[in-house]
DSSP file (Angstrom, degrees, kcal/mol; ACC not computed):
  #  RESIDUE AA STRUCTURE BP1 BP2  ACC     N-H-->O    O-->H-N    N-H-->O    O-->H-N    TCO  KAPPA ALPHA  PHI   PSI    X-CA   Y-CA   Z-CA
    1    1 A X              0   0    0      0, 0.0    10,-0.2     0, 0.0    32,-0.1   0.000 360.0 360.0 360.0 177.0    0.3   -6.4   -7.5
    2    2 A X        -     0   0    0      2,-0.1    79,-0.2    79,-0.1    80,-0.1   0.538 360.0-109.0-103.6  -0.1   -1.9   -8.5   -5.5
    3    3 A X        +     0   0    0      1,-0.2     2,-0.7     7,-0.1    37,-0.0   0.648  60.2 157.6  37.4  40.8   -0.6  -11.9   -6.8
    4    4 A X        -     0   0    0      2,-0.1     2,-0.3     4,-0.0    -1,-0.2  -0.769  58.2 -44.8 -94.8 116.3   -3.2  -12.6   -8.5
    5    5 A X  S    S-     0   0    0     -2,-0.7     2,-0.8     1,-0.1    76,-0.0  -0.621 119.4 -10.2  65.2-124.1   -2.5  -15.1  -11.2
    6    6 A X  S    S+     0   0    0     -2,-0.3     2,-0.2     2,-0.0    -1,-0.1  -0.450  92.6 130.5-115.9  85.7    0.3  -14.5  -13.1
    7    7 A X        -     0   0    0     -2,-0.8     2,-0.5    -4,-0.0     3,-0.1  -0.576  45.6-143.0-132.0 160.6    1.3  -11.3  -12.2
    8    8 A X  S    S+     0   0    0     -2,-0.2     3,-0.1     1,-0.1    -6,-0.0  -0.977  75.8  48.7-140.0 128.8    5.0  -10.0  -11.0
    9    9 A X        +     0   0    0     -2,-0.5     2,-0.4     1,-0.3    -1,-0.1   0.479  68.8 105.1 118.2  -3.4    5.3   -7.3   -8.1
   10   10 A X  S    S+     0   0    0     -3,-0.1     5,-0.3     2,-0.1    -1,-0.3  -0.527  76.4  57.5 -96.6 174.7    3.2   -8.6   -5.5
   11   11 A X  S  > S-     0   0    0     -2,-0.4     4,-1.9   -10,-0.2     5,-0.2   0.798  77.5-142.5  88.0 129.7    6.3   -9.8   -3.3
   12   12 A X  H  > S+     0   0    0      2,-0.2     4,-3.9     3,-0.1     5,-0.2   0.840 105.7  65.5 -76.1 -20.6    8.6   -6.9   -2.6
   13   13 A X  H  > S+     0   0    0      1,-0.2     4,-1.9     2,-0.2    -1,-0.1   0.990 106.3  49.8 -63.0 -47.9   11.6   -9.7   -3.1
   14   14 A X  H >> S+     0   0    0      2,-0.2     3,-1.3     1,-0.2     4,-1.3   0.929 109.9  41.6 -22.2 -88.1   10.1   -9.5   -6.8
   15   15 A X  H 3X S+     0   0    0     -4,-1.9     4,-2.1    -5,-0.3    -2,-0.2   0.879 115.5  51.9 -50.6 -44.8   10.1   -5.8   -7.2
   16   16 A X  H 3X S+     0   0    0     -4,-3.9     4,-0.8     2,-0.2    -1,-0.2   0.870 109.6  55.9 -47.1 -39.1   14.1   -6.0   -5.3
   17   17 A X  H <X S+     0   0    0     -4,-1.9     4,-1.5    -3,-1.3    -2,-0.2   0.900 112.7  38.7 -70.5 -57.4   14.6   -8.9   -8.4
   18   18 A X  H >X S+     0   0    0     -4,-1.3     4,-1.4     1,-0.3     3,-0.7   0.991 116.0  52.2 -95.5 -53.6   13.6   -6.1  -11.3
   19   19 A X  H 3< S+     0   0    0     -4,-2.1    -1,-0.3     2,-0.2    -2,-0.2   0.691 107.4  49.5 -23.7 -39.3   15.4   -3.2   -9.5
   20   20 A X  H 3< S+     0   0    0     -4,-0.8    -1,-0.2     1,-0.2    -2,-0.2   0.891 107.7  60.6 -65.6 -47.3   18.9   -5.1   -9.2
   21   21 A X  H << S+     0   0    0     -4,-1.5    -2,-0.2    -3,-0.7     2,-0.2   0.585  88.2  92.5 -81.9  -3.2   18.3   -5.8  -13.0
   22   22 A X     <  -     0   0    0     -4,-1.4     3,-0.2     1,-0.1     6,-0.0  -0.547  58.0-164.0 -89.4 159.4   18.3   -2.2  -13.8
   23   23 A X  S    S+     0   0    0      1,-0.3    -1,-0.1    -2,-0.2    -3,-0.1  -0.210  84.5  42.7-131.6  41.7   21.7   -0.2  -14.8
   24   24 A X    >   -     0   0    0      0, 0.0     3,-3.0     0, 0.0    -1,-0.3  -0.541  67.4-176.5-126.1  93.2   20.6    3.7  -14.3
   25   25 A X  G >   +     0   0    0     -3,-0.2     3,-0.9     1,-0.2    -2,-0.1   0.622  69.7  78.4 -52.3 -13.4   18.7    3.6  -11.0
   26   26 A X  G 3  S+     0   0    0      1,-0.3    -1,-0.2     3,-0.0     0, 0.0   0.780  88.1  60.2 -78.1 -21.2   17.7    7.3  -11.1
   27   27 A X  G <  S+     0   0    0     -3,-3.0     2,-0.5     1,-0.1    -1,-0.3   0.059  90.1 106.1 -98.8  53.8   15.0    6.3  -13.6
   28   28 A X    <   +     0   0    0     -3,-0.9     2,-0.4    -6,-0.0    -1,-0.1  -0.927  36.1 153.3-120.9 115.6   13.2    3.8  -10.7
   29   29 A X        -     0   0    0     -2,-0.5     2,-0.4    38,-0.0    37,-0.2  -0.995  20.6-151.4-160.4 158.3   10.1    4.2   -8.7
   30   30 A X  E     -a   66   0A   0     35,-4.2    37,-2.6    -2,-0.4    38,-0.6  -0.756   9.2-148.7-106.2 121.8    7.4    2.4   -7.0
   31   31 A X  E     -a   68   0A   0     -2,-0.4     2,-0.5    35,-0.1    38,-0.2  -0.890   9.3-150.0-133.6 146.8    4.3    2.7   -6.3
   32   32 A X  E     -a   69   0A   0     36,-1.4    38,-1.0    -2,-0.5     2,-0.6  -0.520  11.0-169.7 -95.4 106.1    2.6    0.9   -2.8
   33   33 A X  E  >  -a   70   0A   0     -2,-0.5     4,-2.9     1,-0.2     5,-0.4  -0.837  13.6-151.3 -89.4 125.1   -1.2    0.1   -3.5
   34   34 A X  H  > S+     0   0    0     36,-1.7     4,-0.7    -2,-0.6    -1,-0.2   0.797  97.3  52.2 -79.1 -12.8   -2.5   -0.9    0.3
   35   35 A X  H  > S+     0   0    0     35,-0.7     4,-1.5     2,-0.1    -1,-0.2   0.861 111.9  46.7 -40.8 -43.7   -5.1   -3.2   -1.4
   36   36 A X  H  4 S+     0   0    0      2,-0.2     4,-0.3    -3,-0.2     6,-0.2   0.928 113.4  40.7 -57.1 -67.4   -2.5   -4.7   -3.2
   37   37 A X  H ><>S+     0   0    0     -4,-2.9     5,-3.4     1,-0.2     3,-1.2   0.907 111.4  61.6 -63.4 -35.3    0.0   -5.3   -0.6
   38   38 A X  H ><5S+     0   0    0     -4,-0.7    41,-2.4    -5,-0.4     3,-1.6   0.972 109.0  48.4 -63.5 -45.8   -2.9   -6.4    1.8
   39   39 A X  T 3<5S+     0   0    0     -4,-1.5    42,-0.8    39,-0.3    -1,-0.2   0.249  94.4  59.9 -66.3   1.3   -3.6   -9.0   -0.5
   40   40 A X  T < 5S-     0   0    0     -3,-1.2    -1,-0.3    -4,-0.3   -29,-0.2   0.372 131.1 -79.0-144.3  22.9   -1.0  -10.3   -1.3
   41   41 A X  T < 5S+     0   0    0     -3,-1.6     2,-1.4    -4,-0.5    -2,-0.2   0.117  89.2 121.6 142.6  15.3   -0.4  -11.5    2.7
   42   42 A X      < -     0   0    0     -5,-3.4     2,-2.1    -6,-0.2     3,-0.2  -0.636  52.8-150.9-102.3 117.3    1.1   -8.0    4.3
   43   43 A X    >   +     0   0    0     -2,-1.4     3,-0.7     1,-0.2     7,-0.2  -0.448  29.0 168.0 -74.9  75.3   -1.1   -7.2    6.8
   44   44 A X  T 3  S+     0   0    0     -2,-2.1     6,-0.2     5,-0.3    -1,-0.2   0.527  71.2  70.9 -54.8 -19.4   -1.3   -3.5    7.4
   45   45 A X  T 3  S+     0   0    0     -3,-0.2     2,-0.4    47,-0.1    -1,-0.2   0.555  91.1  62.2 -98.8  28.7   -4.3   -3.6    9.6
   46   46 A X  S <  S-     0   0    0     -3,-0.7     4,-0.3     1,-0.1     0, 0.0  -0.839  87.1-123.9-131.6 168.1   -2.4   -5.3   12.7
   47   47 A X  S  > S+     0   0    0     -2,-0.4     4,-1.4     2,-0.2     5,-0.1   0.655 112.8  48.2 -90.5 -22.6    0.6   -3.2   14.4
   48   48 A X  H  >>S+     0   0    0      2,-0.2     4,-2.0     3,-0.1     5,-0.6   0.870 110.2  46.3 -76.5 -71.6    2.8   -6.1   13.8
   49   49 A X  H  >5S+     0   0    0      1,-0.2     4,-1.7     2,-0.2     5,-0.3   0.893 109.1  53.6 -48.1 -37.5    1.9   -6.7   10.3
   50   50 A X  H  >5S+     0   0    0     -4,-0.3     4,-3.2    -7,-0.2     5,-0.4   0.968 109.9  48.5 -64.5 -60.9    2.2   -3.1    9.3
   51   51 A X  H >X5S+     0   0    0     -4,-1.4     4,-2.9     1,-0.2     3,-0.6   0.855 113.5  50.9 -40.9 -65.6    6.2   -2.9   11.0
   52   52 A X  H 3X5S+     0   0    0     -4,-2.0     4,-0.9     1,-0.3    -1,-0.2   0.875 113.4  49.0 -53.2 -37.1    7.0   -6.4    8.9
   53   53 A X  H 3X<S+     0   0    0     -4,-1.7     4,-2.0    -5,-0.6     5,-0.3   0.994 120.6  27.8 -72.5 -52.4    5.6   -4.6    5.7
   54   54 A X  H <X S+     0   0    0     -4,-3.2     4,-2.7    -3,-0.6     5,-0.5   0.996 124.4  51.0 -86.0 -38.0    7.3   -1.3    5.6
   55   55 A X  H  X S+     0   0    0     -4,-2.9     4,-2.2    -5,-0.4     3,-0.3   0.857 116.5  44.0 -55.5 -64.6   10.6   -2.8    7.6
   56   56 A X  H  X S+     0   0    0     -4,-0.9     4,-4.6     1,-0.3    -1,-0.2   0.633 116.7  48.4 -26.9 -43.4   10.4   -5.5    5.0
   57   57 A X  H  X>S+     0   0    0     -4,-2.0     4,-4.5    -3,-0.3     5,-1.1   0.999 113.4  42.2 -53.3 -72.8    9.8   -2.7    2.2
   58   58 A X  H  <5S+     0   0    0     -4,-2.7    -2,-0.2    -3,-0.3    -1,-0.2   0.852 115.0  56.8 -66.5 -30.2   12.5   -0.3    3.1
   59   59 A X  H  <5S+     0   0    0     -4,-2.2    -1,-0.3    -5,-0.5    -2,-0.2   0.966 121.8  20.5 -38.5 -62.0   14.6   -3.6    3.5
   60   60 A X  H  <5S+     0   0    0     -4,-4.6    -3,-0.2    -5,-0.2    -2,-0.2   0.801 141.5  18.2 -81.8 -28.8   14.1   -5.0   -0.2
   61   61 A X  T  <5S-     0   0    0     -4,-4.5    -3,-0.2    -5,-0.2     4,-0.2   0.725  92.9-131.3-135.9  -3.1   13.2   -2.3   -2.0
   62   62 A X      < -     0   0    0     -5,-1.1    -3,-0.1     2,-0.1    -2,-0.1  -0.042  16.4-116.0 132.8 173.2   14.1    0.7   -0.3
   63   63 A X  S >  S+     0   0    0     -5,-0.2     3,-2.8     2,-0.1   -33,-0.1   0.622 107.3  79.0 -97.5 -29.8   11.4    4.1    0.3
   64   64 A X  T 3  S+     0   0    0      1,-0.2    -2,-0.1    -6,-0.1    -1,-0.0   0.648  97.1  44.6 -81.3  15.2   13.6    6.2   -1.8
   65   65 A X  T 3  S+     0   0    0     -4,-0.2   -35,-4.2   -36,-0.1     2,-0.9   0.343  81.5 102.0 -55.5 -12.9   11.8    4.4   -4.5
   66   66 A X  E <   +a   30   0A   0     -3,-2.8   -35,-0.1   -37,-0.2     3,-0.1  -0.629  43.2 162.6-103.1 104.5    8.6    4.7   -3.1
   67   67 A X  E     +     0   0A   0    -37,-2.6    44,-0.3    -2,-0.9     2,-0.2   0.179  67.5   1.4-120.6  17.2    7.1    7.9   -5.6
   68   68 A X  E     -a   31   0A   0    -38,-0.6   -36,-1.4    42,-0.1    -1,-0.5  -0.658  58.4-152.0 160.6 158.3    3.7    7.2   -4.8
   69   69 A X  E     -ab  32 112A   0     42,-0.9    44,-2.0   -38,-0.2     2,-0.8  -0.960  13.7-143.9-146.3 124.9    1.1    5.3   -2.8
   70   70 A X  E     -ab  33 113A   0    -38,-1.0   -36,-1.7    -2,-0.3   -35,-0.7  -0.651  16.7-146.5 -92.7 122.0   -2.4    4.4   -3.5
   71   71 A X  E     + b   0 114A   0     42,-1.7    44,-1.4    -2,-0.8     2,-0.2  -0.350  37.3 121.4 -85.0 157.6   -5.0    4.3   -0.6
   72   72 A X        -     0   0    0     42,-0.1    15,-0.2    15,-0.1    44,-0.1  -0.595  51.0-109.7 167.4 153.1   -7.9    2.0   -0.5
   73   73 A X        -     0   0    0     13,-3.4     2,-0.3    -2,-0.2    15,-0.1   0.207  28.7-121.8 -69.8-152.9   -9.4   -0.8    1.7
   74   74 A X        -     0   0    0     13,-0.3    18,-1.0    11,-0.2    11,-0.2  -0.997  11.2-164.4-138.4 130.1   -9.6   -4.5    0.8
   75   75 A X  S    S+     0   0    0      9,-2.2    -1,-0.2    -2,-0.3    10,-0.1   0.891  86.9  79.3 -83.3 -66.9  -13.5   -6.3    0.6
   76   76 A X  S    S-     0   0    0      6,-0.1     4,-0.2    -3,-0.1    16,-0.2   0.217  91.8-118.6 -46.3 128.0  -10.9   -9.3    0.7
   77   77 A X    >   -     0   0    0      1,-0.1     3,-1.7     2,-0.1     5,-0.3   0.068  53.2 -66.5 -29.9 155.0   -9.0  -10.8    3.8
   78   78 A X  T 3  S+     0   0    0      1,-0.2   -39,-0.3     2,-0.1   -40,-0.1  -0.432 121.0  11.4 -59.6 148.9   -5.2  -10.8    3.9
   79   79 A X  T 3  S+     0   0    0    -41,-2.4    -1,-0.2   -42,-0.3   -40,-0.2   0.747  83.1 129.2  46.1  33.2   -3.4  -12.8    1.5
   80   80 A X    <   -     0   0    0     -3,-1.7   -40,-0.1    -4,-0.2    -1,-0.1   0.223  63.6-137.6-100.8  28.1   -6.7  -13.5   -0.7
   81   81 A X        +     0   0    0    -42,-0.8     2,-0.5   -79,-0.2   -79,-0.1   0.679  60.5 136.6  47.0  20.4   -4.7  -12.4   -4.0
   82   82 A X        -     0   0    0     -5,-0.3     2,-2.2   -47,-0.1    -1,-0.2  -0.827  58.1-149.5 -98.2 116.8   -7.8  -10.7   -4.8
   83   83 A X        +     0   0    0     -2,-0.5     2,-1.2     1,-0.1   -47,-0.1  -0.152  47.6 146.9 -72.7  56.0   -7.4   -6.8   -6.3
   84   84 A X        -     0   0    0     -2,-2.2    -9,-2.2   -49,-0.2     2,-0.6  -0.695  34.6-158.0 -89.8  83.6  -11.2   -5.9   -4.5
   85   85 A X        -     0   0    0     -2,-1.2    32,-1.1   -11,-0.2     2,-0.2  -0.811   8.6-164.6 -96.5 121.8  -10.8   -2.1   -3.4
   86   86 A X        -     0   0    0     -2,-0.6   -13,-3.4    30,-0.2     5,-0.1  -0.375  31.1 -91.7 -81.5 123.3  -13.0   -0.9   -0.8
   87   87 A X  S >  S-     0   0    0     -2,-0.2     3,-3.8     3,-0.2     2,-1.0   0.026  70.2 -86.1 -44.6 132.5  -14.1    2.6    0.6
   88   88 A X  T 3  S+     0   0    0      1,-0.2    -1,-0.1   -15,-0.1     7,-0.1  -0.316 108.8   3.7 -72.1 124.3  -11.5    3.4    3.5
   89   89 A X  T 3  S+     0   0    0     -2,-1.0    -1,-0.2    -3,-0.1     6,-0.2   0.297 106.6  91.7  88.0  11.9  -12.2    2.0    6.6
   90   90 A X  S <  S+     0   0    0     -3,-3.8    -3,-0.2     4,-0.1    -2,-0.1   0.105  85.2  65.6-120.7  44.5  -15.2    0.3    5.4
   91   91 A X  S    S-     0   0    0     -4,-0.2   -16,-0.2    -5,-0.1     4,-0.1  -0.199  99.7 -89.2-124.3-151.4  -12.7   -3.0    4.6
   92   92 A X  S    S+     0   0    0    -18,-1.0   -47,-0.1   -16,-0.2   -17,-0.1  -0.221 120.5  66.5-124.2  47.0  -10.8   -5.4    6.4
   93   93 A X  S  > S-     0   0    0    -19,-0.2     4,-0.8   -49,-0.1     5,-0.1   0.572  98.0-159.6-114.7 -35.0   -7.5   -3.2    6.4
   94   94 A X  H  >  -     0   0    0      2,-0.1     4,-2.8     3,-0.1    -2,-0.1   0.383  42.5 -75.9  72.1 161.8   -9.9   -0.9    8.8
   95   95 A X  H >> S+     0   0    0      1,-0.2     3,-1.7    -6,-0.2     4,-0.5   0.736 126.7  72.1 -77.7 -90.9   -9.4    2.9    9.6
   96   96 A X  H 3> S+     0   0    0      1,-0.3     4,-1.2     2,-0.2     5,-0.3   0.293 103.1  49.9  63.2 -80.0   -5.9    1.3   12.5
   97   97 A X  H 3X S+     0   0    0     -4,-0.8     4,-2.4     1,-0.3     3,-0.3   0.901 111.4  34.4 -69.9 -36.4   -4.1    0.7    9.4
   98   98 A X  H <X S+     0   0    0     -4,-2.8     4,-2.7    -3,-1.7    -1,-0.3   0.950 114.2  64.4 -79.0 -20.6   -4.3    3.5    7.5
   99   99 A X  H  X S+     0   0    0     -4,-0.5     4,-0.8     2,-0.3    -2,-0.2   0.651 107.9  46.8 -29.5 -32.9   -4.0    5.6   11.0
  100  100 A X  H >< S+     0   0    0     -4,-1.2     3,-0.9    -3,-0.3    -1,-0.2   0.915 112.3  45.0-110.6 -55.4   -0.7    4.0   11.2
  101  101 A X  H >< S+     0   0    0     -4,-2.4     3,-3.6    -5,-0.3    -2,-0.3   0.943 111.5  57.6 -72.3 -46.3    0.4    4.7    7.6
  102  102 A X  H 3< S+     0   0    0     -4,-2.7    -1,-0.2     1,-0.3    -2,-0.2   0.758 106.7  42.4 -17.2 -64.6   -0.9    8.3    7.9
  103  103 A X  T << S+     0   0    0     -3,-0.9     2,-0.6    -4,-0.8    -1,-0.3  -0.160  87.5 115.5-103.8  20.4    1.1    9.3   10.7
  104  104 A X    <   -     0   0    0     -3,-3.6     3,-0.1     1,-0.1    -4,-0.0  -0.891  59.3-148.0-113.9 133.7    4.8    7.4    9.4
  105  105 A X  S >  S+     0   0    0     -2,-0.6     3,-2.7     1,-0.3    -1,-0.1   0.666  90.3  80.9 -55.4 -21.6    7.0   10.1    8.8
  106  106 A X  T 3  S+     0   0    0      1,-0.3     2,-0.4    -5,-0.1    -1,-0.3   0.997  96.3  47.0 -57.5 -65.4    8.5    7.5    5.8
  107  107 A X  T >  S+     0   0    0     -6,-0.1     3,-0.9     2,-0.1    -1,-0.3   0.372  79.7 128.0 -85.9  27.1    5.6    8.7    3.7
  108  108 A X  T <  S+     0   0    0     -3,-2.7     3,-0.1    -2,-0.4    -5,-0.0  -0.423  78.5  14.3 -75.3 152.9    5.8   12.3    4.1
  109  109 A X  T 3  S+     0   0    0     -2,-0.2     2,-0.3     1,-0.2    -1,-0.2   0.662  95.3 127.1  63.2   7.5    5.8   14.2    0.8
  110  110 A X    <   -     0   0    0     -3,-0.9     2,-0.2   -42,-0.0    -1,-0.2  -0.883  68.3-111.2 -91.1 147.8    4.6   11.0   -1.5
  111  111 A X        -     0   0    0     -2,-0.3   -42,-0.9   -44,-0.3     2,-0.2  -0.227  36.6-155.7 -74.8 154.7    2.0   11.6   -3.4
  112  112 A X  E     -b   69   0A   0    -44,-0.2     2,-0.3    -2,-0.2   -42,-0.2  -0.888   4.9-167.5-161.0 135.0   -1.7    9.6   -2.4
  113  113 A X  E     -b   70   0A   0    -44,-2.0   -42,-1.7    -2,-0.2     2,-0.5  -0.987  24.1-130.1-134.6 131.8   -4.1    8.9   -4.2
  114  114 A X  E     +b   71   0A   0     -2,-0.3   -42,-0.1   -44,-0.2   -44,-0.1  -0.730  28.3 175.9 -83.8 117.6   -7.6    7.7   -3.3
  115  115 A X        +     0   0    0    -44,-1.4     2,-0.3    -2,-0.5    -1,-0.1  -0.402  30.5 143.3-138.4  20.4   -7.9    4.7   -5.6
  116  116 A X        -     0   0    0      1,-0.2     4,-0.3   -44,-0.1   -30,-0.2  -0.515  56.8 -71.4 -96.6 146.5  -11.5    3.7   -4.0
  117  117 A X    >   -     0   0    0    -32,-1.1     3,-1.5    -2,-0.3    -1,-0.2   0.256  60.0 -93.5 -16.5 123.6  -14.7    2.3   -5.6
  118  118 A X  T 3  S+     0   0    0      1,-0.2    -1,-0.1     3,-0.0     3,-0.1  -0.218 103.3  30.5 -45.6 138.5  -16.9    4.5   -7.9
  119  119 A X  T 3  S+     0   0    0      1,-0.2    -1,-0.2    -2,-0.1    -2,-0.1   0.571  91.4 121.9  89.1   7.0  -19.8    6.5   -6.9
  120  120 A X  S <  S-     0   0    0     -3,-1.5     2,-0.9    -4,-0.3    -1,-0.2  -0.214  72.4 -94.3 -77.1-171.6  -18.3    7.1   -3.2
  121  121 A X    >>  -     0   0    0      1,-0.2     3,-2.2    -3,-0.1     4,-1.2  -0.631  38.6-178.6-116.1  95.3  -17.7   10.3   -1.7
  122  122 A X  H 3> S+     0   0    0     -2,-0.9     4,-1.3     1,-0.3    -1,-0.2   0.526  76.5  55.3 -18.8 -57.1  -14.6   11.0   -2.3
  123  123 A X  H 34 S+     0   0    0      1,-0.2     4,-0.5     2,-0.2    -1,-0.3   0.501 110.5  49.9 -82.1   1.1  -14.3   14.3   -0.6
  124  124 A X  H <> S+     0   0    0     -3,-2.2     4,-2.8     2,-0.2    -2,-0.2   0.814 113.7  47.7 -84.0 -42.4  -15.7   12.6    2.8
  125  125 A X  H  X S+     0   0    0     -4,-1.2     4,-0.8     2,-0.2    -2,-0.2   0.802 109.6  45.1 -48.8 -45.5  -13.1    9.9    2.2
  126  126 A X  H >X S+     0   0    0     -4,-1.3     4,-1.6     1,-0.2     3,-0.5   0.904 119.4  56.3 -83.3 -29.9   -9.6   12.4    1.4
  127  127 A X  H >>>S+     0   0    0     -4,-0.5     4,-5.7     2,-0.2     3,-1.0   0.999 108.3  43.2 -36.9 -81.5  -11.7   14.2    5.0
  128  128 A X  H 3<5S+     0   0    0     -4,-2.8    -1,-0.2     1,-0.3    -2,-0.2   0.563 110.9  56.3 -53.7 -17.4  -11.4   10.9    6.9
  129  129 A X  H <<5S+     0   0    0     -4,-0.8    -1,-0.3    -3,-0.5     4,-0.2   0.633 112.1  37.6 -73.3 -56.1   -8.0   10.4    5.9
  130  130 A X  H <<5S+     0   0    0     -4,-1.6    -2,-0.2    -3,-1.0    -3,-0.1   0.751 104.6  67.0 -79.4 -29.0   -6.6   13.6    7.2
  131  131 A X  T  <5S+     0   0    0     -4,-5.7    -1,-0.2     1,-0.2    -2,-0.2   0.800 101.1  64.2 -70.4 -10.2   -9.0   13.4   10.5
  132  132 A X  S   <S+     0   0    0     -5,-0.5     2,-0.8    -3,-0.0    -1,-0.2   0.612  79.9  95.7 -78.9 -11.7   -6.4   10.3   10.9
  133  133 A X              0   0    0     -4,-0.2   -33,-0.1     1,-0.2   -34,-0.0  -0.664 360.0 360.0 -71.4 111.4   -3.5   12.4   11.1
  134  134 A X              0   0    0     -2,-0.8    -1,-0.2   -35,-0.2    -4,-0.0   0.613 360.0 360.0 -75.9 360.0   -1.9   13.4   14.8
C-alpha cells in the first residue's frame, strides 16, 4: 500500500506484524508495487534508497515471500502516500530505478506485471523494461 489513509501494508514493519501473526507460513506471499513502496517514502530512484528498501525488505519481511512485483512509475514524489501510477520512466522513480531492480538477481524468477496507466503502449513499455537488463 501506499499509506494512503487508513490502509495497512505500506510499512514493511506492518506487513512483518501480519506475517508473525500467521501459524502455517507456507500459505504467505507478497507482492512489491514500486508505486506503492515509492510512495510511501522508499525511494527506489536513488542508489541509496533502493539498498535501504530491499535490505530493509529482505530484513522484515524476507524475499522468499516476495511472489510477485508490480512495475510502474509514481506522477507523485517520494513519500506523497499517493497510489498515482505512471508510464515507466516517464515518473519520478525514473528508468535508474527500475534499471537497478531489473538487474537484482533477488527478483529473478518473480512474476512482473506492468501495472501502468491505460491507453499506453504496453508492448513498448515490457520492450523498455527488458532494454534495461545487462
Amino acid at each position: 500500500m501506499s499509506c494512503q489513509g487508513n490502509t495497512v501494508g505500506g510499512k514493511f514493519e506492518e506487513l512483518k506484524g501480519i506475517i508473525d501473526r500467521v501459524k502455517d507460513k507456507s500459505r504467505i506471499g507478497v507482492c512489491l508495487d514500486t508505486c506503492h513502496a515509492f510512495a510511501a517514502g522508499y525511494d527506489l530512484s536513488t542508489e541509496d534508497g533502493y539498498k535501504k528498501m530491499t535490505d530493509e525488505f529482505d530484513k522484515l519481511v524476507g524475499f522468499h515471500y516476495l511472489k510477485g512485483v508490480h512495475l510502474n512509475d509514481s506522477k507523485g514524489k517520494v513519500g506523497c502516500h499517493l497510489d498515482r501510477h505512471e508510464n515507466i520512466g516517464k515518473g519520478f522513480i525514473g528508468l535508474d530505478g527500475f534499471r537497478r531492480l531489473m538487474n537484482d538477481k533477488r527478483f529473478d524468477g518473480i512474476p512482473m506485471i506492468l501495472e501502468t496507466p491505460p491507453g499506453g503502449d504496453y508492448e513498448k513499455e515490457i520492450k523498455l523494461l527488458y532494454s534495461l537488463v545487462n
